[in-house]
N, CA, C and O atoms as a printed pandas DataFrame, in Angstrom:
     atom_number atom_name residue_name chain_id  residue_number  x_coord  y_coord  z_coord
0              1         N          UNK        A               1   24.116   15.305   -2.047
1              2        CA          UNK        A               1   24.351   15.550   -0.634
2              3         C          UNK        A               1   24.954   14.275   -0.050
3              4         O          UNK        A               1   24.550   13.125   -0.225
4              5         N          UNK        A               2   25.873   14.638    0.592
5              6        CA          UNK        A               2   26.332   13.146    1.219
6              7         C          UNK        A               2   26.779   13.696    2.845
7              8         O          UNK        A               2   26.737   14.849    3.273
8              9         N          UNK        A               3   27.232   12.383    3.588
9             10        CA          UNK        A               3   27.459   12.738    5.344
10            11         C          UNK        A               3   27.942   11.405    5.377
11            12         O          UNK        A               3   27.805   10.524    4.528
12            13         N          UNK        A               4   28.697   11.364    6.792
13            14        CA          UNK        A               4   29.376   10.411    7.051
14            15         C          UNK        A               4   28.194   10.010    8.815
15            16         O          UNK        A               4   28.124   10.592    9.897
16            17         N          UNK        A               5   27.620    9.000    8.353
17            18        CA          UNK        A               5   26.858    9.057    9.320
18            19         C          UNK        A               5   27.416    7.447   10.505
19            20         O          UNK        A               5   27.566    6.281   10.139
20            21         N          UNK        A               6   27.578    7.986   11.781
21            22        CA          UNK        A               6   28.108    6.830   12.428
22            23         C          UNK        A               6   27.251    6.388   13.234
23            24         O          UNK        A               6   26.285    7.032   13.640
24            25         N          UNK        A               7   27.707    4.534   13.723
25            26        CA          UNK        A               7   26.463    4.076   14.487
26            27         C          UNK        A               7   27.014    3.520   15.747
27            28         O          UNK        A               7   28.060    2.907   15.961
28            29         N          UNK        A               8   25.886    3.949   16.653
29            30        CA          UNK        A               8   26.204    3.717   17.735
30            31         C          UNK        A               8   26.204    2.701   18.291
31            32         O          UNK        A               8   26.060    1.687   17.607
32            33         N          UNK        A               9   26.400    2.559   20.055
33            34        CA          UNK        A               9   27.035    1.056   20.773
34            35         C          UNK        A               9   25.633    0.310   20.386
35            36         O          UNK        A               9   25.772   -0.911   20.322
36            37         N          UNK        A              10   24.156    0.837   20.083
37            38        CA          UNK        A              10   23.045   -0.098   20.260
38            39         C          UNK        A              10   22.731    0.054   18.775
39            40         O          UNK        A              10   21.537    0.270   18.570
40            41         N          UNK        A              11   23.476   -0.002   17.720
41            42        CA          UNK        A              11   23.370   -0.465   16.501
42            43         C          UNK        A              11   22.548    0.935   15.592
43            44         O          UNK        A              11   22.324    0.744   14.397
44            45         N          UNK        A              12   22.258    1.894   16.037
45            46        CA          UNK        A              12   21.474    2.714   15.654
46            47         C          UNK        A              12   22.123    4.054   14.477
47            48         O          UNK        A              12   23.329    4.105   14.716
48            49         N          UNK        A              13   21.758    5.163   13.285
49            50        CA          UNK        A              13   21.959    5.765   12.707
50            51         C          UNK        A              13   21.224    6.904   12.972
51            52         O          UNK        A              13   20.100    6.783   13.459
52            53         N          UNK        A              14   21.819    8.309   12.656
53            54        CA          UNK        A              14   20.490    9.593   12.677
54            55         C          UNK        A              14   21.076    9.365   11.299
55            56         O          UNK        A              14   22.109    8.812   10.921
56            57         N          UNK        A              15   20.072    9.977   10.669
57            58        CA          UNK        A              15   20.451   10.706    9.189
58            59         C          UNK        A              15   20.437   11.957    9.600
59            60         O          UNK        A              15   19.615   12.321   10.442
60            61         N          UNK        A              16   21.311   12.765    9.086
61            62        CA          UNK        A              16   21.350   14.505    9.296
62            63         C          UNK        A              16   20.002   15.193    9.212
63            64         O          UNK        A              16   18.986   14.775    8.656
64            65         N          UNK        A              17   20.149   16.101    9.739
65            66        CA          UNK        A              17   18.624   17.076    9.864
66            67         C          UNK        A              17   18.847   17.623    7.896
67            68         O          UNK        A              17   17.955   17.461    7.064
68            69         N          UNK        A              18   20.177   18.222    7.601
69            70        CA          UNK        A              18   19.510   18.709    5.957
70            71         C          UNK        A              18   19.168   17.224    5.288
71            72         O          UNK        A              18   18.743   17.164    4.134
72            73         N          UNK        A              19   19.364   16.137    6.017
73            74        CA          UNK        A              19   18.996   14.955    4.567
74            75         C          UNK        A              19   17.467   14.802    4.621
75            76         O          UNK        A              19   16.670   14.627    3.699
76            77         N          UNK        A              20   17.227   14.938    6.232
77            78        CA          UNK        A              20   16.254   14.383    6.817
78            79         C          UNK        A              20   14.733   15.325    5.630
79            80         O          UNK        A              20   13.795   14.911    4.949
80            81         N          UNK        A              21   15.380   16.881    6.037
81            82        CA          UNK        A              21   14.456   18.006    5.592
82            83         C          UNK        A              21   14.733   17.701    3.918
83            84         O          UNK        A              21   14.281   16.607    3.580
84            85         N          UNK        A              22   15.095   18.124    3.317
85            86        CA          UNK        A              22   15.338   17.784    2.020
86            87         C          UNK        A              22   14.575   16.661    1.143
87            88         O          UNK        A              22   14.223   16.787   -0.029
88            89         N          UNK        A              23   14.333   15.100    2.299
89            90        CA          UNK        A              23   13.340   14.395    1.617
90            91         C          UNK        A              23   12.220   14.698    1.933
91            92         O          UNK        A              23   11.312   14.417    1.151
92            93         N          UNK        A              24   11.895   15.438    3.308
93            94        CA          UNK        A              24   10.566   15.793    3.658
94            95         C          UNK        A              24   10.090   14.183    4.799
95            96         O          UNK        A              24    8.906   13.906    4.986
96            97         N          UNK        A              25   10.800   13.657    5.179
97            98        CA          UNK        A              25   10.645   12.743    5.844
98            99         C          UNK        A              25   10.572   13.235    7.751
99           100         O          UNK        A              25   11.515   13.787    8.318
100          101         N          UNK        A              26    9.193   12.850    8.468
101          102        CA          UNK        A              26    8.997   13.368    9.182
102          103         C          UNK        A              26    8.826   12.052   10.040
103          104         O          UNK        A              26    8.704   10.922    9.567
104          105         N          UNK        A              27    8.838   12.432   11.574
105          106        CA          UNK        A              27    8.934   10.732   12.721
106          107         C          UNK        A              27    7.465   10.737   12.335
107          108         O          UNK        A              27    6.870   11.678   11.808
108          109         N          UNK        A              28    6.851    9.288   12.747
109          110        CA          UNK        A              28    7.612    7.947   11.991
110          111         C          UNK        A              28    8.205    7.838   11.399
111          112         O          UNK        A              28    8.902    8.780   11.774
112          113         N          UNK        A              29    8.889    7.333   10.335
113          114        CA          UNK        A              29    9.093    6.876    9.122
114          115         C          UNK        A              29    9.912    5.654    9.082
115          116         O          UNK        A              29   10.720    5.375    9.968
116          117         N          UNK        A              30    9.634    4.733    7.761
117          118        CA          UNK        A              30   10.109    3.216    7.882
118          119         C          UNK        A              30   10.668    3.612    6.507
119          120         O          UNK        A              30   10.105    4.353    5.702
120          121         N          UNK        A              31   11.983    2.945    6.341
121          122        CA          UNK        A              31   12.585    2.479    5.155
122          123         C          UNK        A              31   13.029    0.910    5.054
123          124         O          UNK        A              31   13.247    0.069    5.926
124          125         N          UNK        A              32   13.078    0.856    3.358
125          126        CA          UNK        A              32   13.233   -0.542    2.959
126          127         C          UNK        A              32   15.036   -0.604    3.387
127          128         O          UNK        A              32   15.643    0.453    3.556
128          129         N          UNK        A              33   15.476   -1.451    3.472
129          130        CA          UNK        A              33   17.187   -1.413    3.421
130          131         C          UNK        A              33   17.299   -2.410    2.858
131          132         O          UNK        A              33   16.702   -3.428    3.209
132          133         N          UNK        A              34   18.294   -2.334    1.592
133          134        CA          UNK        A              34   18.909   -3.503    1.299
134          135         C          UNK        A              34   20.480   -3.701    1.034
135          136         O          UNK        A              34   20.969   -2.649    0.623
136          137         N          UNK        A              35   20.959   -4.236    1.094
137          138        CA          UNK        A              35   22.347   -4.724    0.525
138          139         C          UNK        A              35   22.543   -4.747   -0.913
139          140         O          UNK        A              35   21.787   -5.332   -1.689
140          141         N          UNK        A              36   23.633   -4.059   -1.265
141          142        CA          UNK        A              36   23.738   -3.976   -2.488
142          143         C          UNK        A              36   25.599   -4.126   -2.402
143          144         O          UNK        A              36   26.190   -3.236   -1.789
144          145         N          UNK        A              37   26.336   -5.155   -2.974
145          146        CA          UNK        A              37   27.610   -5.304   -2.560
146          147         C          UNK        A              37   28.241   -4.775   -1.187
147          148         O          UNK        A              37   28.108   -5.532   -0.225
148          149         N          UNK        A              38   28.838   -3.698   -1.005
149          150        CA          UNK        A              38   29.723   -3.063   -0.009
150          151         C          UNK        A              38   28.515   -2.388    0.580
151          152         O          UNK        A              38   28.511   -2.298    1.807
152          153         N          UNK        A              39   27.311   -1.811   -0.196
153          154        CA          UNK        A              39   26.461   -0.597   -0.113
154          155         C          UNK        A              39   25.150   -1.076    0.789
155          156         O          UNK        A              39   24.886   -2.271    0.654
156          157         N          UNK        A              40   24.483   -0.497    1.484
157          158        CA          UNK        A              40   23.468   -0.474    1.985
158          159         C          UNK        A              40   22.595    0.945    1.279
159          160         O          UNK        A              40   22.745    2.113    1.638
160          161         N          UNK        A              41   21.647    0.429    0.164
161          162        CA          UNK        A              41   20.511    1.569    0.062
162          163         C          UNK        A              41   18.975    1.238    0.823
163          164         O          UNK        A              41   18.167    0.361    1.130
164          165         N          UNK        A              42   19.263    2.555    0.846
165          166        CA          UNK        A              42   17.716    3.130    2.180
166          167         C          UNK        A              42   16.400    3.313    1.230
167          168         O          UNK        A              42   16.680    3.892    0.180
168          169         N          UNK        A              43   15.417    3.052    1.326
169          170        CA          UNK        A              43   14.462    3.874    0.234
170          171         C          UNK        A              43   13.095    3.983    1.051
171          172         O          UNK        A              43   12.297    3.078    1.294
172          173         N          UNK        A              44   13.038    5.279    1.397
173          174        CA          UNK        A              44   11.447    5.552    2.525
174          175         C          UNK        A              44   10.713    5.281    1.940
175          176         O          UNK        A              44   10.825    5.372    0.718
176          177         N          UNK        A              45    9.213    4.652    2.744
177          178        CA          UNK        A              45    8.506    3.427    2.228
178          179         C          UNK        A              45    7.633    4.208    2.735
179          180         O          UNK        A              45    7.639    4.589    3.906
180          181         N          UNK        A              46    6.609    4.577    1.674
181          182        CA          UNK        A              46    4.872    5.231    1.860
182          183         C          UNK        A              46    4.803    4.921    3.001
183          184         O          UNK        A              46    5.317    3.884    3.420
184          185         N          UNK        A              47    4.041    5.898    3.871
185          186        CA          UNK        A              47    3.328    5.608    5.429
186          187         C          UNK        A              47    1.965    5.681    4.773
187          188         O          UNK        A              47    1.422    6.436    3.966
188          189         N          UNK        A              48    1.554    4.329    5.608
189          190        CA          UNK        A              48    0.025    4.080    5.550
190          191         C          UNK        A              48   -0.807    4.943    6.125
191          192         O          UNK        A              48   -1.059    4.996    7.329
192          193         N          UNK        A              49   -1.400    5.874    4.968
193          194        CA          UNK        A              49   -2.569    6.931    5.140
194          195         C          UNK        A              49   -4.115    6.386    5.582
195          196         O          UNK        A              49   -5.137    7.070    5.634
196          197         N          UNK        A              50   -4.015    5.413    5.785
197          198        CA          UNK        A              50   -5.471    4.869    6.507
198          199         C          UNK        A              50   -6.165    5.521    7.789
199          200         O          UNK        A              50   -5.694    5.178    8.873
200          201         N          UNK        A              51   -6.927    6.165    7.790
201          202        CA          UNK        A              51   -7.542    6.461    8.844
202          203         C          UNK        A              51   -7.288    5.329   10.378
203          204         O          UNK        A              51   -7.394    4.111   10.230
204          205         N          UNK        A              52   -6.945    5.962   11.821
205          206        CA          UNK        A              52   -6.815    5.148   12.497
206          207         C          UNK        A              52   -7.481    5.777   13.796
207          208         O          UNK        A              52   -7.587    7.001   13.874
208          209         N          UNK        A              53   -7.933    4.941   14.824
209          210        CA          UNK        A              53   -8.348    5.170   15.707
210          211         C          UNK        A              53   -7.171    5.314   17.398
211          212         O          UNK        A              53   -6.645    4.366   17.982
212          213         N          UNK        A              54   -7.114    6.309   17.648
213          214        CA          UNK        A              54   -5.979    6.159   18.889
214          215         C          UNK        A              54   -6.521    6.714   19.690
215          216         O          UNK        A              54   -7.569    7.292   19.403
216          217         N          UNK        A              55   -6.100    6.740   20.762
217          218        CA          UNK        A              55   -6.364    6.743   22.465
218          219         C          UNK        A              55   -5.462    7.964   22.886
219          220         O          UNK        A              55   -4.285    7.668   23.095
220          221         N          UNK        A              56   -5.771    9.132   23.026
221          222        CA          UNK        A              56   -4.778   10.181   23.512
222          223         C          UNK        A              56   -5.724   10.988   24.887
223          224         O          UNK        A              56   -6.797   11.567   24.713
224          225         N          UNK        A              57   -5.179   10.875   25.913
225          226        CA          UNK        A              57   -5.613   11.524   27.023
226          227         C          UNK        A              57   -6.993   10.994   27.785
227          228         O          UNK        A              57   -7.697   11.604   28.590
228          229         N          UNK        A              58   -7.148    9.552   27.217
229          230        CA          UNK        A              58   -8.388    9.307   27.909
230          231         C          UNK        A              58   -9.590    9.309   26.447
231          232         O          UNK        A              58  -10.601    8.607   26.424
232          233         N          UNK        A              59   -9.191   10.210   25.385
233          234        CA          UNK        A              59  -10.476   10.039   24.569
234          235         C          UNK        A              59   -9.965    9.505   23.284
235          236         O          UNK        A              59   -8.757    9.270   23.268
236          237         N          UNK        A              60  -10.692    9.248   22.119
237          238        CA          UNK        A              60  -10.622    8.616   20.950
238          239         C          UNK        A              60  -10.637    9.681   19.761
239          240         O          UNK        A              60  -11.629   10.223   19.274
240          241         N          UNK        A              61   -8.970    9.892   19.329
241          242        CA          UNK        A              61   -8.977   10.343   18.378
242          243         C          UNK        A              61   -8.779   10.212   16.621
243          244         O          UNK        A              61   -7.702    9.713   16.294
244          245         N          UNK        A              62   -9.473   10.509   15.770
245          246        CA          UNK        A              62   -9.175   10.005   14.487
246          247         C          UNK        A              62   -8.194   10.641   13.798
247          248         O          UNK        A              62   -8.235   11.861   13.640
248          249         N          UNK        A              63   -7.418   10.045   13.418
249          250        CA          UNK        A              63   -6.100   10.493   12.063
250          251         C          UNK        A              63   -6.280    9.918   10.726
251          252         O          UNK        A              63   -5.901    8.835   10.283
252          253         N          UNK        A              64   -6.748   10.595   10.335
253          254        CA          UNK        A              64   -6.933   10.168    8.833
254          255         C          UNK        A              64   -6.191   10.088    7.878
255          256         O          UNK        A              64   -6.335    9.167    7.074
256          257         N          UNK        A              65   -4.763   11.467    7.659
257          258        CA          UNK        A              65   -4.205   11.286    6.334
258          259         C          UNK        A              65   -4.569   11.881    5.872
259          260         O          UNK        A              65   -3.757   12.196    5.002
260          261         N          UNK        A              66   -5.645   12.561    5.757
261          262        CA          UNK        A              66   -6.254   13.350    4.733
262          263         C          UNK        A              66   -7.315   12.923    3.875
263          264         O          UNK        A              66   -7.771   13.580    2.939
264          265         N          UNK        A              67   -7.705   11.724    4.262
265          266        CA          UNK        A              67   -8.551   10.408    3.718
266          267         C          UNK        A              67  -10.200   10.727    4.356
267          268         O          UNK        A              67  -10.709   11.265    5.340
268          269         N          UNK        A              68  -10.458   10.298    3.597
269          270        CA          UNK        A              68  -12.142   10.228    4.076
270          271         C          UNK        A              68  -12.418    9.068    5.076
271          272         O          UNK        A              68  -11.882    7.964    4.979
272          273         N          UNK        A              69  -13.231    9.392    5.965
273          274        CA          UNK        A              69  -13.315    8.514    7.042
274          275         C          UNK        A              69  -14.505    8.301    7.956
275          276         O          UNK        A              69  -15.030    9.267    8.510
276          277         N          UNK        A              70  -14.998    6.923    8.150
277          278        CA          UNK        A              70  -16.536    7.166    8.592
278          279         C          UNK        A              70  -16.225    6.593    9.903
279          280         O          UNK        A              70  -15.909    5.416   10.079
280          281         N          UNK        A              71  -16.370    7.818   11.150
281          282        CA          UNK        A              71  -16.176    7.372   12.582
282          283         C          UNK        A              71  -16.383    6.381   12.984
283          284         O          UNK        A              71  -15.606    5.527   13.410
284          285         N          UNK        A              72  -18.481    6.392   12.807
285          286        CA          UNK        A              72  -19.171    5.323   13.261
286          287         C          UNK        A              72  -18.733    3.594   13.178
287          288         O          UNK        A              72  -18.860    2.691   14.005
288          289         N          UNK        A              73  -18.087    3.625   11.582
289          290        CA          UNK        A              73  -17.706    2.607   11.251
290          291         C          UNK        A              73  -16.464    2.086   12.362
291          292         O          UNK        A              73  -16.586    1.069   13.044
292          293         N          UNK        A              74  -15.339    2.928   12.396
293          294        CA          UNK        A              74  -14.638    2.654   13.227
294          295         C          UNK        A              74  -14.565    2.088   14.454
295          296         O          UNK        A              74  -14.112    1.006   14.826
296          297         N          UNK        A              75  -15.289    3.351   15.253
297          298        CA          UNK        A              75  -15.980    3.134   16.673
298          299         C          UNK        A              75  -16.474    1.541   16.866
299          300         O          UNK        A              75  -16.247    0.963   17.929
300          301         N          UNK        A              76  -17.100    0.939   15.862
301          302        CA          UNK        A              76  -17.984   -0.157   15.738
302          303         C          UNK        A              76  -17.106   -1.604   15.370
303          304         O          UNK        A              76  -17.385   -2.716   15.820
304          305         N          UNK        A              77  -16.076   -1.311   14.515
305          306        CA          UNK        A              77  -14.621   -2.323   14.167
306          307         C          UNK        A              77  -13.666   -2.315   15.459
307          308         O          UNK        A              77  -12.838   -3.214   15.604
308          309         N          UNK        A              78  -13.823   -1.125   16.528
309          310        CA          UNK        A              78  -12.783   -1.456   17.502
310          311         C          UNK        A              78  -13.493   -1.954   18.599
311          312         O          UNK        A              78  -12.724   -2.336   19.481
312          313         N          UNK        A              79  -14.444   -2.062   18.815
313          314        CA          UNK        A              79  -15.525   -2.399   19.580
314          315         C          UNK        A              79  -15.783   -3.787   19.155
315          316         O          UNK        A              79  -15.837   -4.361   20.243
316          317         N          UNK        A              80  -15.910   -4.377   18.557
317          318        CA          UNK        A              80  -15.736   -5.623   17.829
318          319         C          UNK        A              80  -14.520   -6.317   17.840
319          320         O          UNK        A              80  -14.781   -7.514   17.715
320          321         N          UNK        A              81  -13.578   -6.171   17.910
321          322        CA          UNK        A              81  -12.277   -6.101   18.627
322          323         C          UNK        A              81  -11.735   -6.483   20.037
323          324         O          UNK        A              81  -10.678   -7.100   20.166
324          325         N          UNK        A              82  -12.730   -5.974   21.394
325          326        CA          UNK        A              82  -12.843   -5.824   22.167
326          327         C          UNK        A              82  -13.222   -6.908   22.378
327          328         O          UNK        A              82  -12.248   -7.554   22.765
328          329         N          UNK        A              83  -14.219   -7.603   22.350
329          330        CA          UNK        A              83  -14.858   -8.777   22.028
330          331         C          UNK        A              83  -14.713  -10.270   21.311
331          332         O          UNK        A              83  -15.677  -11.035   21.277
């Protein structure tokens, strides 16, 4: 699959929606970039599945990943934090 992808006045790229779907890459996502002669390769970089604690609407919600996760512990590391 290839595309001619152009960048705009504030330095920025989309990748196409079939490249996008095809890797299965969903927002967030961070890639490595490097230089390779003329070439710039992209290579999407694991998103950290760590359980996290966020703030949505006033209350405290957990995202895990799919990971096992002990609230209390949390609750108690961001609270510690605070401090």
């Amino acid at each position: 699959m290839e595309a001619v992808i152009t960048i705009d006045k504030f330095g920025r790229m989309v990748l196409p929606g079939p490249m996008r779907k095809a890797l299965q890459i969903s927002r967030p996502a961070a890639f490595k970039a490097e230089v390779m002669g003329n070439k710039i390769e992209l290579t999407l970089v694991a998103p950290d599945r760590s359980a996290v604690l966020k703030k949505r609407r006033g209350l405290l919600v957990v995202s895990t990943g799919g990971r096992k996760f002990n609230a209390a512990e949390a609750v108690s590391a961001m609270r510690e934090e605070r401090f």
